[in-house]
TORKOL-4160 file (C-alpha; in steps of 0.2 Angstrom, whole numbers, padded with zeros to 4 digits, m for minus):
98
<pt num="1" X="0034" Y="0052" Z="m0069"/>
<pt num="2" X="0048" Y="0038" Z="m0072"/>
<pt num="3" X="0041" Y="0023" Z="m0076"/>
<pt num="4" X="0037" Y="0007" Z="m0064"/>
<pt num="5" X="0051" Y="m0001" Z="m0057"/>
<pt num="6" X="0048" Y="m0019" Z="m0052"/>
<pt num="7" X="0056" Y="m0024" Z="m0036"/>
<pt num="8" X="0054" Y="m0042" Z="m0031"/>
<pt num="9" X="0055" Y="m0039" Z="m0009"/>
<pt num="10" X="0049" Y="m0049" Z="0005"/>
<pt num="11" X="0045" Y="m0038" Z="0021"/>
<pt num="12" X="0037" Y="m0039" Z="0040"/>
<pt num="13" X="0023" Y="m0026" Z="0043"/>
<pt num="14" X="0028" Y="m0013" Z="0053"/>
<pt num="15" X="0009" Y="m0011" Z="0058"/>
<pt num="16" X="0005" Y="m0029" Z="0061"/>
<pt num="17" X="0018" Y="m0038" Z="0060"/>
<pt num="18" X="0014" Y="m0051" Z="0048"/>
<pt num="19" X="0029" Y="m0059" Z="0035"/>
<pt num="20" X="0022" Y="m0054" Z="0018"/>
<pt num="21" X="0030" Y="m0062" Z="0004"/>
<pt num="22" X="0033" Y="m0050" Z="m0013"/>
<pt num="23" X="0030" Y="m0054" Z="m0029"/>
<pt num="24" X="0037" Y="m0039" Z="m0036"/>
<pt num="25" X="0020" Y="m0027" Z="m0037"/>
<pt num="26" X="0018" Y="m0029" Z="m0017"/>
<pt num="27" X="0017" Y="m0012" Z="m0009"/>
<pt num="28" X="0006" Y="m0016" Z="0006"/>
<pt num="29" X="0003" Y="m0028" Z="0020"/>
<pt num="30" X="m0011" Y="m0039" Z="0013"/>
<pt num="31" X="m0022" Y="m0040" Z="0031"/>
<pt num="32" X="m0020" Y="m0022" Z="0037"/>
<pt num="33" X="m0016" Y="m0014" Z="0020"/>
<pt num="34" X="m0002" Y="m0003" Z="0029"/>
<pt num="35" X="0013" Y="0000" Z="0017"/>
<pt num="36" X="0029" Y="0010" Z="0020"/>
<pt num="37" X="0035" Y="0028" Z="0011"/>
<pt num="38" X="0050" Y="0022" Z="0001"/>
<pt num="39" X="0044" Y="0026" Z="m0017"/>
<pt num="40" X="0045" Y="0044" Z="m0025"/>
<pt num="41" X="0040" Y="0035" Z="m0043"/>
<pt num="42" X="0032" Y="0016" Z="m0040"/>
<pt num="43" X="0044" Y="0004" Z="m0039"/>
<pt num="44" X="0059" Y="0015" Z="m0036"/>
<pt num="45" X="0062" Y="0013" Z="m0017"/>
<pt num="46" X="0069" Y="0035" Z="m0019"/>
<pt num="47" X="0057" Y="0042" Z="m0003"/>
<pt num="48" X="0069" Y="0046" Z="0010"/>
<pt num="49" X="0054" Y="0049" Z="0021"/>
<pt num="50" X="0052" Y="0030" Z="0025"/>
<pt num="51" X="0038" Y="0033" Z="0036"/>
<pt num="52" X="0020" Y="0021" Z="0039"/>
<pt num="53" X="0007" Y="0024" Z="0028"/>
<pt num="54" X="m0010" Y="0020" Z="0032"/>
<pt num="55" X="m0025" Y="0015" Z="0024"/>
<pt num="56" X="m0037" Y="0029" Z="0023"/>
<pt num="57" X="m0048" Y="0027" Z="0010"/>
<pt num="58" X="m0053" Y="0015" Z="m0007"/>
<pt num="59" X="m0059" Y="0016" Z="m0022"/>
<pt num="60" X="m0067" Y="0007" Z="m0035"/>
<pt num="61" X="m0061" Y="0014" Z="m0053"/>
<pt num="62" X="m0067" Y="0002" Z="m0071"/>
<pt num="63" X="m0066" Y="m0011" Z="m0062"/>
<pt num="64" X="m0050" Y="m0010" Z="m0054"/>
<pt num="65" X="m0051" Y="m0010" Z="m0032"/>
<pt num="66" X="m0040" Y="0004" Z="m0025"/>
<pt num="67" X="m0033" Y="0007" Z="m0006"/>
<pt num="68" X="m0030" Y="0027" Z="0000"/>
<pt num="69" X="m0013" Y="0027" Z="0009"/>
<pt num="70" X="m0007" Y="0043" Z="0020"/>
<pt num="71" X="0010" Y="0044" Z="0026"/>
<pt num="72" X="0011" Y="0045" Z="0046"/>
<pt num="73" X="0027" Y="0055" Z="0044"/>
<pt num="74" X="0025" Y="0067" Z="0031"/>
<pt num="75" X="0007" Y="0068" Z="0024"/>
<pt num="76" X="0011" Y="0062" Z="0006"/>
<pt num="77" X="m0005" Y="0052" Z="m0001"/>
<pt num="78" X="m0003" Y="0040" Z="m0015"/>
<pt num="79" X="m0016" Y="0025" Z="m0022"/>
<pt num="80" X="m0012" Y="0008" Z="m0025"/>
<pt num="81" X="m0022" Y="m0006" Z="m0032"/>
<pt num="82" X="m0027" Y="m0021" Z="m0022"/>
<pt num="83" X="m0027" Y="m0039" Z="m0028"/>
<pt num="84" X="m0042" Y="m0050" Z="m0028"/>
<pt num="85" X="m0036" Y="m0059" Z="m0012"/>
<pt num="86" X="m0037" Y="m0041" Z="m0005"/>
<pt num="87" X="m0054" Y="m0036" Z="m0006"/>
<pt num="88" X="m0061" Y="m0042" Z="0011"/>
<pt num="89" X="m0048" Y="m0031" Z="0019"/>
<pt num="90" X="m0051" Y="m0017" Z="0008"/>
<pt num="91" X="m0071" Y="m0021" Z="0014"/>
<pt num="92" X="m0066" Y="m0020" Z="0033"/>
<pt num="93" X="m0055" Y="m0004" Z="0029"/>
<pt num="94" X="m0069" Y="0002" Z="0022"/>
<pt num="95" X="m0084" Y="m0002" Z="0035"/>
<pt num="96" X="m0071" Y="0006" Z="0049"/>
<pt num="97" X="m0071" Y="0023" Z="0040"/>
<pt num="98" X="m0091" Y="0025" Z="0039"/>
């Protein structure tokens, strides 16, 4: 696998629609967790795919929160970590899939 790219990129949600602002490790919509297929290695915005990822699962792993995505379009599944700010969405996600 190449090695993390950091791109700094401000989106809107294609789910919710919210304006997120990037800092340059942002991959998902901070209130609905969606993020978007455009990465083959982290950071390197290769996916042709482009599709909606949903949330569809989490994960707590030494300390360290992470979010389950599942592309709409083309199945792929990927992890990503979720900041501290994060968590209570990460706790709703959860508490939907139960």
């Amino acid at each position: 696998m190449r090695k993390f790219q950091r791109t700094i990129e401000n989106f809107l949600c294609e789910h919710c629609g919210r304006a997120v602002t990037g800092n340059g490790y942002t991959n998902h919509c901070p209130d609905c967790l969606y993020s978007k297929h455009v990465d083959i290695a982290p950071g390197d915005r290769a996916a042709e795919c482009g599709g909606l990822m949903r949330p569809v699962g989490s994960e707590l792993r030494a300390g360290d929160y992470f979010v389950q995505h599942e592309c709409l379009r083309c199945g792929f599944r990927r992890k990503n970590r979720v900041s501290p700010g994060e968590i209570s969405a990460l706790i709703r996600l959860t508490r939907s899939l139960m």
